[in-house]
C-alpha positions in Angstrom: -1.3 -32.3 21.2 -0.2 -34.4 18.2 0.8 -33.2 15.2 -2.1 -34.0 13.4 -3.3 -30.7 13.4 -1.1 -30.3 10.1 -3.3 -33.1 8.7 -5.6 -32.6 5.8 -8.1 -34.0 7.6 -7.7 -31.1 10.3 -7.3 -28.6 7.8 -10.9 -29.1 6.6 -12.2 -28.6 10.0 -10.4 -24.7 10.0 -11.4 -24.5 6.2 -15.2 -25.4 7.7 -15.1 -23.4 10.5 -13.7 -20.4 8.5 -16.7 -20.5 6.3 -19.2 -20.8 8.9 -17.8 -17.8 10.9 -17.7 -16.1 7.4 -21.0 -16.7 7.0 -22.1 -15.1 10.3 -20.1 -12.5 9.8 -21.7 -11.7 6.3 -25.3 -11.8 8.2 -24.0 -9.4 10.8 -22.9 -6.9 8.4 -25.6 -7.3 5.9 -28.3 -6.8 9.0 -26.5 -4.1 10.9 -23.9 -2.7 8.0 -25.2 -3.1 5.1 -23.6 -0.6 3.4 -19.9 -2.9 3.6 -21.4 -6.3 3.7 -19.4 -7.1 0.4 -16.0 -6.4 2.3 -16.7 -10.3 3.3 -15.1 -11.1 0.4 -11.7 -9.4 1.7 -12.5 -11.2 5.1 -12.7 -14.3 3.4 -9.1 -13.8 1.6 -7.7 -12.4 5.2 -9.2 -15.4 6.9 -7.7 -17.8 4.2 -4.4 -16.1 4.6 -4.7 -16.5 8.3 -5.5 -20.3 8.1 -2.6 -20.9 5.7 -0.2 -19.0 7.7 -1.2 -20.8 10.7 -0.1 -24.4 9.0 2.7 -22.9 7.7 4.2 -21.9 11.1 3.3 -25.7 12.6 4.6 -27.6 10.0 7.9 -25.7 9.5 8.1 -25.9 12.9 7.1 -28.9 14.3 10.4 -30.7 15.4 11.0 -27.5 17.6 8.6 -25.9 18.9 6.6 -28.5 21.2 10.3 -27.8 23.3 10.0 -24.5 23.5 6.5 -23.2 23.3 3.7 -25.5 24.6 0.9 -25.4 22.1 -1.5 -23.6 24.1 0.2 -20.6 24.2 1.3 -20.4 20.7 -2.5 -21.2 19.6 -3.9 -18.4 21.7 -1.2 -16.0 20.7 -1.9 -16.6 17.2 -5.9 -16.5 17.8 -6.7 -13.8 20.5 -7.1 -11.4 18.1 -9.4 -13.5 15.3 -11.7 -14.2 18.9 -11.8 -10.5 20.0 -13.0 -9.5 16.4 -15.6 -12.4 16.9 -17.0 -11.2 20.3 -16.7 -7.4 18.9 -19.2 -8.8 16.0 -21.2 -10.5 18.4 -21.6 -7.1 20.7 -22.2 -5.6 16.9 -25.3 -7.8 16.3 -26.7 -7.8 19.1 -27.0 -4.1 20.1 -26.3 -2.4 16.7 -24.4 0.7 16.2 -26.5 3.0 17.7 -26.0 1.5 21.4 -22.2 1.1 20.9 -19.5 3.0 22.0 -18.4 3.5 19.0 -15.0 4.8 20.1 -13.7 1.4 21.6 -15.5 -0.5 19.4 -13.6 1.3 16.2 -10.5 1.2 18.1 -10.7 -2.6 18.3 -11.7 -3.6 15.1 -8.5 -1.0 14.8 -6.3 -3.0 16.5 -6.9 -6.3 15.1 -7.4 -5.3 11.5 -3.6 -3.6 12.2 -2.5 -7.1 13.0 -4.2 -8.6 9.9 -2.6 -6.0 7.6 0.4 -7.4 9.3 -0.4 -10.6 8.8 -1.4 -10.3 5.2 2.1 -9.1 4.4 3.9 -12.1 5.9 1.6 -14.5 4.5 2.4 -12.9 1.1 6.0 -13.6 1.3 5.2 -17.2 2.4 2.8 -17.5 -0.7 5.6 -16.2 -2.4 8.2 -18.5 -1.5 6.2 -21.8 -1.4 5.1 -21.2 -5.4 8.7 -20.4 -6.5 9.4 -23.8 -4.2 6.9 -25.3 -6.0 8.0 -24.4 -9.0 11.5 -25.4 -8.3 10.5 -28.9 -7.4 9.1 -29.7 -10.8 12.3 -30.2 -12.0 14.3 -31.1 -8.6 12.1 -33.5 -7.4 14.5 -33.9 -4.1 15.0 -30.2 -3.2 14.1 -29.5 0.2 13.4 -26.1 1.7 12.4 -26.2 4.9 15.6 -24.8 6.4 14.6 -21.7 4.4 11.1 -21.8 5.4 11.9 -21.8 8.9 14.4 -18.7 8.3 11.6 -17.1 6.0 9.2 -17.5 9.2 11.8 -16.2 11.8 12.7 -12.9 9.7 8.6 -12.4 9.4 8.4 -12.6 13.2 10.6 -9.5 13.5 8.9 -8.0 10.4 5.6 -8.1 12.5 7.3 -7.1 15.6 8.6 -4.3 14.7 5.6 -3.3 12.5 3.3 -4.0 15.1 5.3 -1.4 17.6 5.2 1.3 15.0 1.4 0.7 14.3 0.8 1.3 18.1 3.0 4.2 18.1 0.8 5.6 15.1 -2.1 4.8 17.2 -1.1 6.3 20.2 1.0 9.5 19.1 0.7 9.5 15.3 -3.1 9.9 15.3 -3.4 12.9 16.5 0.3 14.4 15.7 -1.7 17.4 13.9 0.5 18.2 10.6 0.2 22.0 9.1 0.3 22.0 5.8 0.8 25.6 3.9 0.8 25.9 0.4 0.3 29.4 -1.7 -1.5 29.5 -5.2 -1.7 32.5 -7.3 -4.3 32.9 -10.0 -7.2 34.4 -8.1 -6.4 38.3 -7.9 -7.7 40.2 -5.3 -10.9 42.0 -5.8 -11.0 43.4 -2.4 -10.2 42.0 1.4 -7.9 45.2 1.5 -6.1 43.4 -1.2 -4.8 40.8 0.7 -4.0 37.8 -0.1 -7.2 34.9 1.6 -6.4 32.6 3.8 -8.2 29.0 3.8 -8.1 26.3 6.0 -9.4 22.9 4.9 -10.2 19.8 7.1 -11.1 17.0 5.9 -12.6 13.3 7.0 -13.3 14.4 11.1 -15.2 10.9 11.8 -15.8 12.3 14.8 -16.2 9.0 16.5 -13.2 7.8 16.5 -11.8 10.2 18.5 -10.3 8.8 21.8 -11.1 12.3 23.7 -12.1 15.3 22.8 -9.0 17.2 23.6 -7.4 16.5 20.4 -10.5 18.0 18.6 -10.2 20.8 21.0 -6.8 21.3 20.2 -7.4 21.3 16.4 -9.9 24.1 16.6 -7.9 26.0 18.4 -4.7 25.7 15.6 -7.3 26.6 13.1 -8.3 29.3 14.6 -4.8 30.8 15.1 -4.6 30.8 10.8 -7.0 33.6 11.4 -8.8 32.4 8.6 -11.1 34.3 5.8 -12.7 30.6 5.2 -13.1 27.6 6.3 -13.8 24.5 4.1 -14.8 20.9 5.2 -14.7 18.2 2.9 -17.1 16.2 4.2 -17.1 12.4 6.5 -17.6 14.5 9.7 -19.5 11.2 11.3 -18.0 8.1 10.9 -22.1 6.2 11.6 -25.0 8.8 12.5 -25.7 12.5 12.9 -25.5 12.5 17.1 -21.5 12.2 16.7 -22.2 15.4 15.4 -23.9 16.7 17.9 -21.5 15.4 20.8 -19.2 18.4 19.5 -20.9 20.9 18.7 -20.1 23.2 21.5 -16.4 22.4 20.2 -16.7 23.2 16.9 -19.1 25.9 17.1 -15.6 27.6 18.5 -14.5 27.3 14.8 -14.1 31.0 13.4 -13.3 32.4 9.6 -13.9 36.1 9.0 -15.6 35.3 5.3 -17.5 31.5 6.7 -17.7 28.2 7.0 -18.4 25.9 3.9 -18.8 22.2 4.0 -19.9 19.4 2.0 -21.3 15.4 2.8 -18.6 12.9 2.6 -19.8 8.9 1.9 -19.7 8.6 6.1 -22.3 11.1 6.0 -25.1 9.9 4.8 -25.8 6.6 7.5 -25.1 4.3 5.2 -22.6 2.6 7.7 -25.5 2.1 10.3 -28.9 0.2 10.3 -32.0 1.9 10.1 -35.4 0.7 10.2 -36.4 2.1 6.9 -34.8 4.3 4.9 -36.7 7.5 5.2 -34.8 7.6 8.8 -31.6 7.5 7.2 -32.4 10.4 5.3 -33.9 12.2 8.5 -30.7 11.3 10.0 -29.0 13.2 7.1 -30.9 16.1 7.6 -30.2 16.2 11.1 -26.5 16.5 10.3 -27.3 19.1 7.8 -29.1 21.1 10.6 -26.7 20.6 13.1 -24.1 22.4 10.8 -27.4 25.3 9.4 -26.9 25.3 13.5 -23.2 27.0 13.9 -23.6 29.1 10.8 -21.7 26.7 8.5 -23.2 27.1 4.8 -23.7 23.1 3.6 -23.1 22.7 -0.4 -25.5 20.3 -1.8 -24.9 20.5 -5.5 -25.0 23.8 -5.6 -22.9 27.2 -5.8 -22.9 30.6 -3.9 -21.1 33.7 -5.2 -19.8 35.7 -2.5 -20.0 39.4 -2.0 -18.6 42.3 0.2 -20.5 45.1 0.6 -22.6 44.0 -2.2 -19.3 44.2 -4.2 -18.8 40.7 -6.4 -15.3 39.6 -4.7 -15.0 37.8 -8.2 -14.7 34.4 -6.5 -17.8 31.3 -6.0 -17.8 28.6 -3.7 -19.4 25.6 -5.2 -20.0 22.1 -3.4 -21.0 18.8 -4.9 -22.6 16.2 -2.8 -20.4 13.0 -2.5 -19.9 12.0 -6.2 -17.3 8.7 -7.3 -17.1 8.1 -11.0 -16.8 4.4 -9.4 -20.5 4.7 -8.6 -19.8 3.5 -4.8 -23.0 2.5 -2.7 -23.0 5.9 -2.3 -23.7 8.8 -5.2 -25.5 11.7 -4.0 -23.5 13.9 -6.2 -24.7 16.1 -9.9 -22.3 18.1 -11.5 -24.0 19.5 -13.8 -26.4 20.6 -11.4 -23.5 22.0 -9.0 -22.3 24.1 -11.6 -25.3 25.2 -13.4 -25.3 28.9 -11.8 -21.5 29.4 -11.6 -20.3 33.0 -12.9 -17.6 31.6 -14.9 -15.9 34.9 -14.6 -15.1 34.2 -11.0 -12.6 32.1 -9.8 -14.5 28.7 -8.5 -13.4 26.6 -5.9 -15.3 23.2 -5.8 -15.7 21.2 -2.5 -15.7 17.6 -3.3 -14.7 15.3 -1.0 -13.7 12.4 -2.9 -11.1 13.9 -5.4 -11.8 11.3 -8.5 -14.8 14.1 -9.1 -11.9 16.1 -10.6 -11.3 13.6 -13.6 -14.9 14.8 -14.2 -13.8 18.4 -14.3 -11.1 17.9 -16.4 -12.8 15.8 -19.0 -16.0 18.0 -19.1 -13.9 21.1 -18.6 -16.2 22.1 -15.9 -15.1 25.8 -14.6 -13.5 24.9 -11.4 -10.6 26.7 -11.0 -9.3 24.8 -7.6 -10.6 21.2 -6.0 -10.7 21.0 -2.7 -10.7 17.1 -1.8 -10.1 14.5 0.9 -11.7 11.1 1.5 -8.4 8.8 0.9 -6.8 9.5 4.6 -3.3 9.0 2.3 -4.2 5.1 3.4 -2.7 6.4 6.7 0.7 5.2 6.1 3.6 5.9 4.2 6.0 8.7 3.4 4.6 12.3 3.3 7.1 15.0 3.4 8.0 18.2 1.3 10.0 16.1 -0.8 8.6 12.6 -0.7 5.2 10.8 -1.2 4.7 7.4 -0.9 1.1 5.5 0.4 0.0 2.7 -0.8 -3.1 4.8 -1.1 -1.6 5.4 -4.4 -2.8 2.1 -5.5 -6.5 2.8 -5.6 -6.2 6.8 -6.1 -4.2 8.5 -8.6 -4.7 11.8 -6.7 -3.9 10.6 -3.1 -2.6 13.7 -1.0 -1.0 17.3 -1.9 -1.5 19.4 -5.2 -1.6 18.5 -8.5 -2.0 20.3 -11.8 -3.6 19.7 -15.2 -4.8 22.0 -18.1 -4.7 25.0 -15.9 -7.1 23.3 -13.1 -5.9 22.7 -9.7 -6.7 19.9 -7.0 -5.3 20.0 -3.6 -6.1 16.5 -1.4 -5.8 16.6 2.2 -5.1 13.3 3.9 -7.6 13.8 6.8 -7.6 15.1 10.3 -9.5 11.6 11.9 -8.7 8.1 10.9 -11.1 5.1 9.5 -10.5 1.5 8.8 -7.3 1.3 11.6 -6.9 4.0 14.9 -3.0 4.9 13.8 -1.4 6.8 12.0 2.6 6.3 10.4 4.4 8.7 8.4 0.7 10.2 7.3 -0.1 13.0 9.8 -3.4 14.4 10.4 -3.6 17.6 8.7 -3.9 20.7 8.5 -4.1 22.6 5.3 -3.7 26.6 5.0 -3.7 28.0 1.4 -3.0 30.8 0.7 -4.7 32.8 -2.3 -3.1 35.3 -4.3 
């Protein structure tokens, strides 16, 4: 094939066709997920990035690698995975959500929006380097810097090598690596429980769906269960589309056991906003379902509201409260009503609020609401990064504040659990699944 492929003329055909597959892909989404059909605007910048890297690589390349790589290969190398996504959004449209398997369908968009991510970061360091180049030019009109171009490009290779084999480690071992997390807080007193200290687990962000087998699931009930816990809170995104991922494991998590119950609250998965219904009144029936399913194993679901617990009609001094999905942000989703939530709290007790996104406690703190812990997930800690005792690094930090871990201000708590299931990509790197026991003083 000539080299004419580097052409402008050529680059308006793959500036064309990108549109036009944008386009489809926007009436896909907007039909089946209409919840995400904005994200096109993040395709569009990915598929722009993907164009621009591909003429980058030709032309910097071009005196070399007809003699070592016929074109052929290199062109379906560099497009297999932009074709799977295509076909996996054709499958999409045509039999919608409910008909896929939703497993191997999330792990494939998985896998290629790893390699994208991948992607993204070389083309940034190209982007990078051809505006300082630019730059540079104005005033050295005869610079040349192909040679480190072509070195730029090589060094990128080996960035997305190696990045690539880590991202299918996460996905293969790092997903379900399950991560205890213990942590002790003191502040509550003990009313009563034999004056013991209580013993919490949270999970957060299941997505149920995306689970590979249900042996991992298995496996974390059965870890939870040997906290011997006095509760059990769930911070909601159980289901990753519809209720019935729900019920697929119920016999599994109906093993779930805490001496004092099981408290949970809606997550913005949970509420079918990331499937297509026919009308909306089924969404909500859908919602209700996976309210029932949880009324169904004795699990006590929070919707904006409170309960103050008792033993032996003694107050234990403490209230559970749980706010329906609530973002300051004002996502597509905003069930949540704080005021309502805490409109019966004893403001004696010692409140825990169940929130599943944690930006609901900048709420608390600026209203001073009486929440004396926050029990949060929703970010996944982005998946990847540094987590340890000692260290915490995600780029999740970039569009949370409060990412994963404890944090303190005027007196109020928040702990953020990173998730036990994984959304967006199936992997996992340096951000287990976790875990959390807390222990209350």
């Amino acid at each position: 094939m000539k080299l004419s492929i580097v052409k402008n003329k050529t680059l308006k055909y793959y500036l064309f066709g990108g549109i036009l597959a944008l386009l489809i892909l926007y009436v896909i989404l907007a039909v089946q997920i209409p919840a995400v059909k904005m994200r096109i605007v993040f395709f569009a910048f990915w598929f722009f990035a993907e164009i621009y890297l591909w003429i980058t690589i030709l032309k910097s390349f071009k005196d070399t690698w007809k003699k070592k790589i016929p074109f052929s290969i290199l062109l379906v190398f560099y497009w297999l995975p932009a074709c799977i996504l295509g076909i996996t959004m054709g499958v999409l449209a045509v039999k919608g959500v409910h008909q896929l398997d939703k497993t191997i369908y999330l792990t494939v968009v998985g896998v290629c929006v790893i390699q994208y991510l991948i992607k993204f970061l070389i083309f940034t360091f190209v982007l990078i380097y051809d505006v300082v180049t630019a730059g540079i030019k104005i005033f050295r009109e005869n610079a040349t810097f192909e040679k480190g171009k072509r070195r730029l490009l090589r060094i990128s290779l080996g960035v997305y090598v190696v990045s690539f084999i880590l991202m299918i480690y996460g996905t293969i071992w790092g997903a379900e690596n399950f991560k205890i997390r213990e942590i002790t807080i003191d502040g509550y007193g003990i009313k009563s429980m034999n004056d013991r200290e209580l013993t919490i687990v949270l999970l957060s962000d299941l997505h149920l769906a995306t689970w590979r087998n249900s042996k991992s699931v298995e496996r974390a009930v059965q870890i939870v269960n040997d906290q011997q816990p006095d509760f059990i809170f769930l911070t909601g995104d159980l289901v990753q589309f519809v209720s019935e991922e729900f019920a697929e494991y119920m016999s599994i998590l109906s093993q779930l056991k805490a001496t004092q119950g099981i408290y949970s609250v809606l997550g913005n998965h949970d509420y079918g906003r990331y499937a297509r219904f026919k009308t909306d009144s089924a969404r909500k029936e859908d919602v209700f379902k996976l309210v029932l399913y949880q009324t169904l194993l004795g699990w006590k679901v929070l919707n904006n509201e409170s309960v103050k617990l008792y033993e032996d009609s003694i107050p234990l001094g403490l209230t559970i409260a749980g706010v329906e999905f609530y973002s300051p942000k004002r996502m597509f989703v905003n069930e949540g009503d704080l005021t309502k939530t805490f409109q019966n709290v004893d403001t004696n007790d010692y409140v825990i609020l169940l929130s599943h996104d944690p930006q609901a406690w900048d709420d608390v703190i600026r209203r001073n609401l009486p929440a004396n812990l926050t029990l949060s997930g929703h970010t996944h800690g982005m998946q990847l990064g540094i987590y340890t005792n000692k260290i915490r690094f995600s780029p999740a930090a970039i569009l949370y504040k409060h990412w994963g871990g404890l944090y303190e201000k005027q007196g109020k708590l928040l702990y953020v659990n990173v998730g036990l299931g994984s959304v967006g990509f199936p992997a996992r790197v340096g951000v287990p699944p976790e875990i959390t026991v807390i222990r209350l003083k």
